[in-house]
C-alpha positions as a printed Julia matrix, in Angstrom:
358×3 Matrix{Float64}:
 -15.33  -57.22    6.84
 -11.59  -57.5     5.4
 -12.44  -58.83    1.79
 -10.32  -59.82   -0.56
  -6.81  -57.78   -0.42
  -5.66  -58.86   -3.9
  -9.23  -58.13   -5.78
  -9.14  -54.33   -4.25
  -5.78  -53.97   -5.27
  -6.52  -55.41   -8.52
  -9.5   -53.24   -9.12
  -7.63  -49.73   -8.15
  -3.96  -50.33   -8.46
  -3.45  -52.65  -11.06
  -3.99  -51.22  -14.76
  -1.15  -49.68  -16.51
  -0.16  -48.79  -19.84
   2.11  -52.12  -20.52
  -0.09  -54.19  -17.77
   2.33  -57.63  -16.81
  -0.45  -57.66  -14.18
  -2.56  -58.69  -15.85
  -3.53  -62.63  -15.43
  -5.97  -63.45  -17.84
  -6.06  -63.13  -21.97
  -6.55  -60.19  -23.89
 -10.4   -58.94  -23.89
 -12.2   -60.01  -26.74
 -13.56  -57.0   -29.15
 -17.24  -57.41  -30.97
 -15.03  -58.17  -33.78
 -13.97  -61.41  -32.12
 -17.33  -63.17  -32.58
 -19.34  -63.73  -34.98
 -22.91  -63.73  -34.2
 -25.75  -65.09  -36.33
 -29.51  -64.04  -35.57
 -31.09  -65.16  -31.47
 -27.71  -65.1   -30.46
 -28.54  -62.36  -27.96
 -31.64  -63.47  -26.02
 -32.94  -60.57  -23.18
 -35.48  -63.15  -21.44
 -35.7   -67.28  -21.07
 -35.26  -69.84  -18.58
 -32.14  -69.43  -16.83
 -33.83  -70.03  -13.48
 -30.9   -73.6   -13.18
 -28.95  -72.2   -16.01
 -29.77  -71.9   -19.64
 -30.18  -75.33  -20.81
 -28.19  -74.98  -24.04
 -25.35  -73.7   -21.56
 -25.16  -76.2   -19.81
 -25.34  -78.62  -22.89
 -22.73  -76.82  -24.59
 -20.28  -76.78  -20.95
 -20.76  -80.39  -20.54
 -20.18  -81.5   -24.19
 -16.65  -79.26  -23.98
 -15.76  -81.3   -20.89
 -17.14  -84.3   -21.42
 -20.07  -84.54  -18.16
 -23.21  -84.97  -18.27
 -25.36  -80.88  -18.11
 -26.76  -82.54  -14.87
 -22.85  -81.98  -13.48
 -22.67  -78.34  -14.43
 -23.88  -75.37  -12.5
 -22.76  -71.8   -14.16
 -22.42  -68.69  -11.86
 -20.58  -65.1   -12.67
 -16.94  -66.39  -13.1
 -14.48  -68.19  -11.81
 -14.23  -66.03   -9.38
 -18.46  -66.38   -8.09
 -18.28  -70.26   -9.27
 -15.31  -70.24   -6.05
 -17.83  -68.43   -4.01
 -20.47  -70.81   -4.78
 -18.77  -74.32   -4.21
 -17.62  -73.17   -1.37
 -20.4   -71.4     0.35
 -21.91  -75.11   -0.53
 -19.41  -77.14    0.87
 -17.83  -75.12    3.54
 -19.57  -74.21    7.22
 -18.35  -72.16    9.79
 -15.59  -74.24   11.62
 -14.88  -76.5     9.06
 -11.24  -77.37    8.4
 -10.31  -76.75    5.05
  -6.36  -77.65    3.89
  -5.41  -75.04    1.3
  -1.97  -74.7    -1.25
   0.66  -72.36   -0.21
   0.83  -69.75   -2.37
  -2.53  -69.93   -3.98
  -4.62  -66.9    -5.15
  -5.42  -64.96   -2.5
  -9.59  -64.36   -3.0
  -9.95  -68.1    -2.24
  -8.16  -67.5     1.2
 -10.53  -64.48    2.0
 -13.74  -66.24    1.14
 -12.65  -69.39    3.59
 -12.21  -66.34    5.93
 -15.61  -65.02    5.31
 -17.4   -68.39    5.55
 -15.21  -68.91    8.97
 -13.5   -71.64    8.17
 -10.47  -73.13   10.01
  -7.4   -72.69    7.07
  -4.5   -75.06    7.32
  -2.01  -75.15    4.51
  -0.03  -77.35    2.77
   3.37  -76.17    0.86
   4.0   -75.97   -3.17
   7.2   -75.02   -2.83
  10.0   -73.19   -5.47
  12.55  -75.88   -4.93
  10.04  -78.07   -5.95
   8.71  -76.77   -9.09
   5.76  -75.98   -7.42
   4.62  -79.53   -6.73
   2.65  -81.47   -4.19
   4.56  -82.96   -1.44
   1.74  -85.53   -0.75
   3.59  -86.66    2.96
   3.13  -83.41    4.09
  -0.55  -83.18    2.73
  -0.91  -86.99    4.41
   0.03  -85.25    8.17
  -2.42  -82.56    8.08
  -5.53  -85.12    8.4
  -4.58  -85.4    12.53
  -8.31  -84.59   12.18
 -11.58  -84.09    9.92
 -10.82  -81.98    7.18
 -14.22  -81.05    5.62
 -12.45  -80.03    1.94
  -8.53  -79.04   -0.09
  -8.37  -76.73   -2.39
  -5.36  -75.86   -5.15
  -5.45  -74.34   -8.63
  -3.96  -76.32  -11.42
  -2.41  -75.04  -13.61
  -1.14  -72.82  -10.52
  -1.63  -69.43   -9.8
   0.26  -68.01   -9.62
   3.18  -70.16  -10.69
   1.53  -71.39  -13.77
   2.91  -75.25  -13.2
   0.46  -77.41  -14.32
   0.61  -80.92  -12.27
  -0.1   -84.12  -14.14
  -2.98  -85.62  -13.51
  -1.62  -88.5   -11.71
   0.06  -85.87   -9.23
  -3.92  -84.54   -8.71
  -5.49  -87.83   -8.52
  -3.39  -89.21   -5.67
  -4.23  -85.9    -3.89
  -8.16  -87.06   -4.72
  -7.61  -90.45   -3.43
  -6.07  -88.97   -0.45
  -9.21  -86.81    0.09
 -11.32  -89.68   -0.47
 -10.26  -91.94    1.67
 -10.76  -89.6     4.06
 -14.38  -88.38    2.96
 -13.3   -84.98    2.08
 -13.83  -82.86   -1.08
 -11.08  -81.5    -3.4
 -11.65  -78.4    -5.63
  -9.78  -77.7    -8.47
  -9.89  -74.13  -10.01
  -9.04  -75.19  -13.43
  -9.93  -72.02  -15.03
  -6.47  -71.65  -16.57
  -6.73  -75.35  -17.63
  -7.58  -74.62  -21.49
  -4.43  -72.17  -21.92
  -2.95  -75.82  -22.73
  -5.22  -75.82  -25.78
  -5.56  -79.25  -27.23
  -2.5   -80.91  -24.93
  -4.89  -80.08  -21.83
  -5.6   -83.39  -19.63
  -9.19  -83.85  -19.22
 -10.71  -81.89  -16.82
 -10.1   -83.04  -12.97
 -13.48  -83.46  -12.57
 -13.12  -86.94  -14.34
 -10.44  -87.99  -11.64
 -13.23  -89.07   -8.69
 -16.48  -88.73   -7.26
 -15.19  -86.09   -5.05
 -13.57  -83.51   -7.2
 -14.72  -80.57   -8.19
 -13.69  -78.26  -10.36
 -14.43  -74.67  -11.5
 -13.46  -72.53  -14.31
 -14.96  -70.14  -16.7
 -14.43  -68.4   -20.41
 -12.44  -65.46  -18.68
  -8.93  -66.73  -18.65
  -8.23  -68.44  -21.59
 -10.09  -66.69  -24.11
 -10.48  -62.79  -23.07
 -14.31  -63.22  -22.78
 -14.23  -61.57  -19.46
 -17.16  -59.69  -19.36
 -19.78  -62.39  -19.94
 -18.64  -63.76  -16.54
 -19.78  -66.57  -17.74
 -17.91  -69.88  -15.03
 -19.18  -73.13  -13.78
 -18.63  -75.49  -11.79
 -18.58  -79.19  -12.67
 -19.18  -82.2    -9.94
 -18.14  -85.04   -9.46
 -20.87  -86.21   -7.76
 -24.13  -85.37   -9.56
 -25.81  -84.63   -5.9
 -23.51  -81.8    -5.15
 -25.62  -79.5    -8.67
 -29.08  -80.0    -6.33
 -26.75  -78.34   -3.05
 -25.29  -76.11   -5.17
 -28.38  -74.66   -7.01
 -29.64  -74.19   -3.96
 -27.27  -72.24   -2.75
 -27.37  -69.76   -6.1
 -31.21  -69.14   -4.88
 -29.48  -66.87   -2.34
 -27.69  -64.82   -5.07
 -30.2   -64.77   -7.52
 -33.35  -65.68   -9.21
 -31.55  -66.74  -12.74
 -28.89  -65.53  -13.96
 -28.65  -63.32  -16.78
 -30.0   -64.42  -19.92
 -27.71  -61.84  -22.35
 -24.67  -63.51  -20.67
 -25.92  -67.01  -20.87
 -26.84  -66.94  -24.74
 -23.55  -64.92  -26.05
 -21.59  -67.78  -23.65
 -23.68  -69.98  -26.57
 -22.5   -68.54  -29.29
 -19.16  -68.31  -28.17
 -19.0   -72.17  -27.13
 -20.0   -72.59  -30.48
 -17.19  -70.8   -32.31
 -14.52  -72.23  -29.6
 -11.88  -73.12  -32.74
 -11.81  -68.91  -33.78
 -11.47  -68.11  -30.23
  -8.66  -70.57  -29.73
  -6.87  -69.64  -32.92
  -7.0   -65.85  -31.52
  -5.68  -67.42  -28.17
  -2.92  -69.33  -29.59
  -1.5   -65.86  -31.66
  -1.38  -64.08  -28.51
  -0.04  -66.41  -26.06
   2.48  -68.38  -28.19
   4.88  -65.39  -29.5
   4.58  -64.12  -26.31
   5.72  -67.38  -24.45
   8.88  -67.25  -26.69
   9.58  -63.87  -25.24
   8.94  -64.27  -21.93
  11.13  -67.47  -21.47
  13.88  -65.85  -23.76
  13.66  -62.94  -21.18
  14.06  -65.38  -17.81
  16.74  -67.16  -19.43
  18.4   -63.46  -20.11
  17.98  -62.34  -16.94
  18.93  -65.46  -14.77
  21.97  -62.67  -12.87
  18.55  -60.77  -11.25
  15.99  -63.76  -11.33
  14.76  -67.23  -10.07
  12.0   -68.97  -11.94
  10.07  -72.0   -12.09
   9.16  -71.7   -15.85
   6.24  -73.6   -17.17
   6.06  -75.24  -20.55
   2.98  -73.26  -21.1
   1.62  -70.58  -19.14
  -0.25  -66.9   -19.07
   1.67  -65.82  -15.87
   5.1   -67.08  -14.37
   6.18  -66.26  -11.06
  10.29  -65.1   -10.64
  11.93  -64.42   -7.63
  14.4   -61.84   -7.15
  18.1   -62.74   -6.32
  19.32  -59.3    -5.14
  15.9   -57.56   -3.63
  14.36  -59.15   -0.86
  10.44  -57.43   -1.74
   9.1   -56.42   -5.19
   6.83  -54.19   -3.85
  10.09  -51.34   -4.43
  10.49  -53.27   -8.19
   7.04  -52.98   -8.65
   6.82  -48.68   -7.68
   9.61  -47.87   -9.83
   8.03  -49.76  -12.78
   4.48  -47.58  -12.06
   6.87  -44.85  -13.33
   7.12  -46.35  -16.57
   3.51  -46.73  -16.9
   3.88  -50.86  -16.55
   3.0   -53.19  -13.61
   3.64  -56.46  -12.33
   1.82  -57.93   -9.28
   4.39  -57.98   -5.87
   4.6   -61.25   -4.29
   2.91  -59.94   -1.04
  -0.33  -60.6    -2.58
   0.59  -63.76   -2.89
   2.69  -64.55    0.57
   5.86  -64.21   -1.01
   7.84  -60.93   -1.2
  10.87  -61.71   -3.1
   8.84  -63.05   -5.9
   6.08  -61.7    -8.26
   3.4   -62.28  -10.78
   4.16  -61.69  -14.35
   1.1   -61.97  -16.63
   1.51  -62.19  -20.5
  -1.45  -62.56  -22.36
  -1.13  -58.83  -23.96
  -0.34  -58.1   -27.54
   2.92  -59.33  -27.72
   4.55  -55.72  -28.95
   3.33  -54.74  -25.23
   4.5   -57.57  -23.83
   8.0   -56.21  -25.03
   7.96  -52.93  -24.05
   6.89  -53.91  -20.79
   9.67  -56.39  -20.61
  12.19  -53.94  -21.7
  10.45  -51.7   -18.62
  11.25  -54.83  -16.15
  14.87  -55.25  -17.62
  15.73  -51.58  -16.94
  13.67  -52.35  -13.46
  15.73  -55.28  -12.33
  19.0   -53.25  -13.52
  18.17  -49.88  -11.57
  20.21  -51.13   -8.48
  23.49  -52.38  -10.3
């Protein structure tokens, strides 16, 4: 079995001292939350997901708890919608680039991948024509991330709801992995589930608010009949999920404002320097740049791979994700939801990076 290329190399290659790798916010310390008494439960019902999960996810997002079904992530809510929705020989119409794990699951399930083009010289937006052409026959489901990864573009929600009318009209699904949605804070659009019966969309506390290790996603529906498929396919992983997880995911939920006050001092000095940086270093680099992001996505002007780039930097103790991972060479992934005096250094690593050839 191949697996997921980008996970292993995320999992062995990836940390570094000043880690622009990284794609999510800085992990949350015990210091971070503030727990009261029952906050940590060992045993309950969490056979469909903890009920005052699920209450507390739907509330957030505005769906009924019927709609939500949590799993371990983003990355096992991905796993699960589309292990649901997805059989062997299906045709499913995928973004171009998109994070790779969602490519190597399709793979695993067997699935037929066709994809459809965000390009660079389009800011990373949908050219809906060439989405149009690809329905020569049934497509069983499309999936993109928005905001992207690993551009970061967020498209408005008009841009996404024409692409879930297209997949409508057709009878086909469209996932959204969202999970980098609430980086937007409070100017986030709602969430795409709201935009049809057919979207769905997953995301989790991971990205947003450095609460990795609760792995603690969901998926929402559109349709309230898809939670009855999709529980049903969670039997097959488990017997309920874990209940430690599920009640700290609680408390957090309930103490979202701290958590996005913490969010906001990390990621907006750091957006200040990373856009100050592109726009200082336009003689080495291309790039789409977001108007609010945890990761941009630059392409080189005089290397044609960043995979050389991205070795010298190891030197220095700092890493950036090469483009290979994500189909394209000449560009990579920057990531920079660090504390911001890393987020310099490592910057000042990259400048002396792009320079080492001049």
């Amino acid at each position: 079995m191949k697996g997921s290329v980008y996970m292993r190399w995320a999992k062995e290659h990836a940390a570094a001292r000043y880690n622009l790798a990284n794609s999510g916010l800085l992990g949350c310390s015990t210091e971070d939350l503030v727990l009261e008494p029952g906050d940590v439960q060992v045993n309950g019902d969490n056979r469909e997901g903890y009920p005052p999960l699920l209450e507390a996810i739907a509330s957030l997002y505005g769906v009924a708890p019927e709609r939500v079904v949590t799993a371990g992530g983003t990355s096992g809510a991905n796993f699960l919608a589309l292990a649901t929705l997805v059989e062997a020989g299906d045709l499913v119409l995928v973004e171009q680039p998109t994070y790779e794990p969602i490519l190597a699951i399709l793979e695993f399930l067997g699935a037929r991948v066709r994809r459809f083009s965000r390009r660079f010289e389009n800011g990373y937006h949908l050219d809906l024509d060439e989405v149009r052409a690809l329905f020569s026959e049934r497509v069983r489901l499309m999936v993109i991330t928005n905001p992207h990864n690993p551009s970061g573009v967020m498209l408005p929600p008009r841009e996404v709801g024409e692409l879930g009318r297209i997949a409508e009209r057709r009878g086909t699904w469209l996932l959204v992995d969202e999970v980098y949605r609430d980086v937007w804070f409070e100017a986030a659009p709602p969430s795409h589930v709201h935009l049809g019966p057919n979207l769905v969309a997953t995301s989790s506390l991971t990205k947003s608010y450095g609460l990795s290790g609760l792995r603690c996603g969901w998926i929402l529906a559109g349709d309230p009949h898809l939670t009855g498929r999709l529980r049903r396919t969670y039997d097959f992983l488990d017997a309920a999920g874990s209940m430690p997880s599920a009640s700290l995911a609680v408390a957090a939920l309930r103490q979202l404002p701290r958590l996005i006050a913490r969010s906001r001092a990390i990621v907006d000095p750091n957006l200040e320097q990373v856009h100050a940086f592109l726009a200082g270093h336009a003689e080495w680099l291309d790039c789409v740049v977001p108007e609010r992001s945890v990761t941009v996505f630059p392409r080189l002007k005089k290397e044609e791979d960043s995979q050389p780039l991205h070795d010298w930097l190891r030197t220095l103790d700092t890493s950036i994700v090469p483009g290979q991972y994500f189909e394209s060479p000449r560009h990579f992934r920057l990531g920079f939801a660090l504390k911001p005096e890393d987020v310099a250094a490592g910057l000042r690593n990259l400048s002396a990076g792009l320079r080492r050839l001049d």
